[in-house]
C-alpha positions as CSV (number, residue, x, y, z in Angstrom):
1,X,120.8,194.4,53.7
2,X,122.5,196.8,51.2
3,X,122.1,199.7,53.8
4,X,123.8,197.2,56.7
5,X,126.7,196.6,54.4
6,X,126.8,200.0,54.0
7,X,126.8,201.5,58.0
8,X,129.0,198.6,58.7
9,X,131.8,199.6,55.8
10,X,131.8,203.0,57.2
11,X,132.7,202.1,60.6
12,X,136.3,202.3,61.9
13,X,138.3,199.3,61.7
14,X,138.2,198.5,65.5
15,X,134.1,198.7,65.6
16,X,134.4,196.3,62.6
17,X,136.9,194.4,64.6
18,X,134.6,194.2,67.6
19,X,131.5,193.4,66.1
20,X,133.1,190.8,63.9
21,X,134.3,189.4,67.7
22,X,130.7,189.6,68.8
23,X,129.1,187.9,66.2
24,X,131.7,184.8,66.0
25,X,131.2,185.1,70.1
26,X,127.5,184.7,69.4
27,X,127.6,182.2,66.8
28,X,130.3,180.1,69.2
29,X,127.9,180.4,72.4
30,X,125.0,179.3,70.0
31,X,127.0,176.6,68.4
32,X,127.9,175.0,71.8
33,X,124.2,175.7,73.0
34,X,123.4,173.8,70.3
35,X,125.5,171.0,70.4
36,X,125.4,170.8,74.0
37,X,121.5,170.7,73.4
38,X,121.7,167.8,70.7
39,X,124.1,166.3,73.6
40,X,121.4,166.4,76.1
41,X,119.3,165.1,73.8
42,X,120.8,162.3,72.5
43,X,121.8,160.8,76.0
44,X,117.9,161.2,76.7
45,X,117.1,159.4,74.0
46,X,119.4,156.9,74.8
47,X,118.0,156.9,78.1
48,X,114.7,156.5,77.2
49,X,115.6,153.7,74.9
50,X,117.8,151.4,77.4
51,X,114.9,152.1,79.8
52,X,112.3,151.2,77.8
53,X,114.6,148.1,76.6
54,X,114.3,147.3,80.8
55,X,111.2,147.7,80.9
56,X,110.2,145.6,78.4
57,X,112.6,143.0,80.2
58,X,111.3,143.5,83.1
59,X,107.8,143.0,82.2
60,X,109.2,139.7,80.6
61,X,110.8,138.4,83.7
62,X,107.8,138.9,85.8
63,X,105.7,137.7,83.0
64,X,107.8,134.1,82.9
65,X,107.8,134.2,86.8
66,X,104.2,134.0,87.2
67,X,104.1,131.6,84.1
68,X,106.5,129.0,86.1
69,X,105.3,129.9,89.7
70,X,101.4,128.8,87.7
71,X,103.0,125.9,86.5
72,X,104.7,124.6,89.9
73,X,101.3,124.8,91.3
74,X,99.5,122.9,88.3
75,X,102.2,120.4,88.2
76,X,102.3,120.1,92.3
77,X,98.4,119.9,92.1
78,X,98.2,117.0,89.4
79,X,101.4,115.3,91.0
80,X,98.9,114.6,94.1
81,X,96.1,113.5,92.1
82,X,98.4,111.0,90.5
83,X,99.6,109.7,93.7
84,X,96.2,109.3,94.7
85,X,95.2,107.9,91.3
86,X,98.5,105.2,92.6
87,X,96.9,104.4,95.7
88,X,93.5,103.3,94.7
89,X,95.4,100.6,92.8
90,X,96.3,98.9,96.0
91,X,94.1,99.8,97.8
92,X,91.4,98.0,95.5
93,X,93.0,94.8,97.1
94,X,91.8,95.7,100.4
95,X,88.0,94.2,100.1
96,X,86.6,95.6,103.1
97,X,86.9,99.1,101.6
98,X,83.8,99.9,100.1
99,X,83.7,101.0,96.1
100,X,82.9,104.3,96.6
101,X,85.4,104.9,98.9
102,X,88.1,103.3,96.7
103,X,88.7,106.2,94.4
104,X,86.9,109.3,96.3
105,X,90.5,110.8,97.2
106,X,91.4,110.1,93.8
107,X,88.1,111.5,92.1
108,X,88.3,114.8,94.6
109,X,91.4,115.5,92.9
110,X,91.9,114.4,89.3
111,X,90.5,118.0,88.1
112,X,93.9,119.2,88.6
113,X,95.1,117.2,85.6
114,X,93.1,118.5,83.4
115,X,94.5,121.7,83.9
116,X,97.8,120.0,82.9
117,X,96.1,120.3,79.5
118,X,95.7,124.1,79.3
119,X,99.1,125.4,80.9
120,X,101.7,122.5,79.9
121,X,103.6,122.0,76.8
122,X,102.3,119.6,73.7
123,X,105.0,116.9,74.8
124,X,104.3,116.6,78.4
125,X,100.5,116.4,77.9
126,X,101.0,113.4,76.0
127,X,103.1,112.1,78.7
128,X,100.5,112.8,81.0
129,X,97.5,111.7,78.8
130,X,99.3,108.3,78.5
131,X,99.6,107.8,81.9
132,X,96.1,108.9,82.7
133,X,95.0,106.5,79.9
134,X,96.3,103.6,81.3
135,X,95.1,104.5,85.0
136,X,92.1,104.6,83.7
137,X,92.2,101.0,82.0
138,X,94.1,99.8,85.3
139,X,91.1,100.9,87.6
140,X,88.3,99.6,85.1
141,X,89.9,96.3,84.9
142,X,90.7,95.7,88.6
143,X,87.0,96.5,89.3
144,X,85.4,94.2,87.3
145,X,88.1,91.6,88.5
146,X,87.6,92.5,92.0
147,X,83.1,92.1,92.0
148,X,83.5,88.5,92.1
149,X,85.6,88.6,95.2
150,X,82.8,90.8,96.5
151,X,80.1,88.8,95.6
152,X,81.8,85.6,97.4
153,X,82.3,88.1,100.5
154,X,78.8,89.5,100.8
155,X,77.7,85.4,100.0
156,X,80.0,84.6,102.8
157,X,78.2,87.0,104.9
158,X,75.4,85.7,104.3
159,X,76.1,82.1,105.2
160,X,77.5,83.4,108.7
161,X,74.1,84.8,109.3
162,X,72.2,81.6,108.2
163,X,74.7,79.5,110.7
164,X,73.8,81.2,113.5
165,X,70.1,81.7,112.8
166,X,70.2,78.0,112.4
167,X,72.5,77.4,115.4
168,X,69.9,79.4,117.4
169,X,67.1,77.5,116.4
170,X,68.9,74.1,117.1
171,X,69.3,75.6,120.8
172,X,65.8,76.2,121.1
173,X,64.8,72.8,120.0
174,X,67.1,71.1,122.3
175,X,65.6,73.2,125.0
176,X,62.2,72.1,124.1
177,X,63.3,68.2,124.0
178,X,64.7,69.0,127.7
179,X,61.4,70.5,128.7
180,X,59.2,67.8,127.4
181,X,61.4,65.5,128.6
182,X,61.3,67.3,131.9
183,X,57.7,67.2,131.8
184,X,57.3,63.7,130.8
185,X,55.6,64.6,127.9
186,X,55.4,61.2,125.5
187,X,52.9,62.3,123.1
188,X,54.9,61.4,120.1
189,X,53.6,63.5,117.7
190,X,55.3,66.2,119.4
191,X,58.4,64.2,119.9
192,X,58.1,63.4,116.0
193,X,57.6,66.9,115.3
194,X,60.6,68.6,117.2
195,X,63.1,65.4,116.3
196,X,62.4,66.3,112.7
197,X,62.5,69.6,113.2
198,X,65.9,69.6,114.6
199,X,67.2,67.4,112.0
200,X,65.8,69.4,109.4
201,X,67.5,72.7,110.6
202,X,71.0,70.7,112.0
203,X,71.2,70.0,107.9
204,X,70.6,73.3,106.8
205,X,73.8,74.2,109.2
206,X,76.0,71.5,107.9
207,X,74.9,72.5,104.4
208,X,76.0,76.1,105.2
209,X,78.6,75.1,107.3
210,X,79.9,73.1,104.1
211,X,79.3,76.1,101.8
212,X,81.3,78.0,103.8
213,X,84.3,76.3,104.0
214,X,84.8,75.2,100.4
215,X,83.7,79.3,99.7
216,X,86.1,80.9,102.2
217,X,89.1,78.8,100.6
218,X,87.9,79.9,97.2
219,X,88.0,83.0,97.8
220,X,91.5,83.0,99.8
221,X,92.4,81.7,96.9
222,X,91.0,84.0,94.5
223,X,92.0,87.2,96.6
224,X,95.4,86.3,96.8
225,X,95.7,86.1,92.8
226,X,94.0,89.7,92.9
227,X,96.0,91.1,95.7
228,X,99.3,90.2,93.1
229,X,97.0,91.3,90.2
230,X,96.7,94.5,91.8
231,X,100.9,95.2,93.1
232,X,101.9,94.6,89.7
233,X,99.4,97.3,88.4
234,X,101.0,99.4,90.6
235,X,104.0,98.9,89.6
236,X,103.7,99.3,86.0
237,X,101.7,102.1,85.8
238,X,104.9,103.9,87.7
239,X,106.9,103.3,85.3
240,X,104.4,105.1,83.1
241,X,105.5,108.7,85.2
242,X,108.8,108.5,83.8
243,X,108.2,110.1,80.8
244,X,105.5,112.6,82.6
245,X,108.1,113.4,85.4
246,X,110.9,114.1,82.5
247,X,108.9,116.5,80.8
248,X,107.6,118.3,83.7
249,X,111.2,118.5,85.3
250,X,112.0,120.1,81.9
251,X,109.2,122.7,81.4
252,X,110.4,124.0,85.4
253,X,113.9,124.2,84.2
254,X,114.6,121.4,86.8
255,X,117.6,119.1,86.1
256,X,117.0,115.6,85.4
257,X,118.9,112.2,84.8
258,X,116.1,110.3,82.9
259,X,118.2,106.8,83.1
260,X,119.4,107.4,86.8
261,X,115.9,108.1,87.8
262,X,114.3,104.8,85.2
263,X,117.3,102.6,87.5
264,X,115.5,104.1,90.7
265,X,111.8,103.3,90.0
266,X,112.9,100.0,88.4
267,X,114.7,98.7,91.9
268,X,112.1,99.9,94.1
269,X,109.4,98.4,91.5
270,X,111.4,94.8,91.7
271,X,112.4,95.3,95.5
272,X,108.6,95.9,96.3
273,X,107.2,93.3,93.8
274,X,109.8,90.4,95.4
275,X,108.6,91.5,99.1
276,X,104.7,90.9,97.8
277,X,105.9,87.7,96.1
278,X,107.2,86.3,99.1
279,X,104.5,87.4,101.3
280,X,101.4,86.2,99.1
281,X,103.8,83.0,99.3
282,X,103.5,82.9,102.7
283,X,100.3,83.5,103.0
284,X,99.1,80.3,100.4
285,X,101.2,77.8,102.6
């Protein structure tokens, strides 16, 4: 170093002069490399962050997108079992639908609730449980209110077999009578025989004919009362989706008026229960 100082204090002053130039040249061109570098550098950086800041949004966005697009579909899926769920209630007044076939549409799709459970949020799988809870009470108690209407049907049936069986037989004894008659037949054993015969089987018919009658008002009667029984199950349960319908509207970020929409399923449940009124009226005379 002592031998640099040394060479370079020796030189003339415009050597000294230049080299000094050269050097603070250097050290300028390295200092601007440098902080050009750091520059570059930094804006990467920045770069990298606000792009990995996107990224990370992104992902975020697409993440909540499938989230809610999984959701519509649960919801949408459930929303048709429920329906269904709806329709066996009425339709349990119809009593020439067979059980099984009451609830099958129903049954095919009530799996789709329970996935209600796994992707929804704590407050609307209450709502739903509630609702499910009481559809579930609704259908038990409408079928054990509806097997005695049954029973009276299939009895019914029964009776209408035994008539014409009996009616039958009554035809073939008067067509013996006219034979024997024809034939001039006056044994009167046989005579006795196919008199009491007939008058034996003509009280069996008035028997059943009597059964009948006071059975098919009965049960008029009877199926009239469930028929109401089974409308106003309907109609309360809706009311039940209220709360289900709010909190699903909410978890899809879909406006709702809760009281606008309560007013709505309230007038149709009164315009609907007034029109089964006044039919079932109609219907008892």
């Amino acid at each position: 170093m002592d031998l640099i100082i040394k060479v370079f204090s020796e030189l003339p002053d415009t050597s000294k002069a230049a080299i000094i130039a050269a050097i603070i040249t250097f050290l300028g061109v390295v200092i601007a490399a440098t902080a050009a570098f750091i520059g570059v550098f930094v804006t990467h950086r920045g770069h990298e962050k606000r792009f990995g800041r996107q990224l990370e949004h992104d992902k975020e966005v697409k993440r909540i997108e499938r989230e809610m697009a999984l959701r519509k579909e649960i919801f949408l899926d459930a929303a048709e079992a429920i329906v269904a769920g709806i329709g066996a209630v009425a339709r349990y007044a119809d009593l020439k639908v067979q059980h099984d076939e009451l609830t099958k549409e129903f049954n095919e799709k009530r799996s789709a609730i329970a996935k209600v459970h796994i992707i929804a949020c704590e407050e609307t799988v209450y709502a739903v449980s509630a609702f499910m809870d009481e559809l579930s009470a609704t259908l038990i108690r409408l079928s054990l209110a509806r097997q005695p209407l049954i029973q009276m049907q299939s009895r019914l049936k029964i009776l209408e077999d035994q008539i014409q069986i009996f009616g039958k037989e009554k035809d073939r004894l008067v067509e013996l009578m006219k034979q024997l008659n024809f034939e001039g037949n006056t044994e009167q054993r046989r005579w006795d025989f196919v008199k009491n015969t007939f008058e034996f089987e003509d009280k069996r018919a008035n028997e059943a004919n009597q059964e009948h009658q006071s059975l098919t008002l009965n049960l008029r009667a009877e199926h009239l009362n469930f028929l109401e029984a089974c409308y106003e199950s309907s109609s309360q349960i809706s009311k039940l989706l209220i709360p289900a319908v709010r909190e699903v509207r909410s978890e899809l970020e879909l406006p709702f008026n809760e009281s606008r929409y309560s007013q709505m399923v309230e007038n149709s449940s009164n315009q609907q229960t007034q029109l089964i009124k006044e039919f079932i009226a109609k219907l008892r005379g």
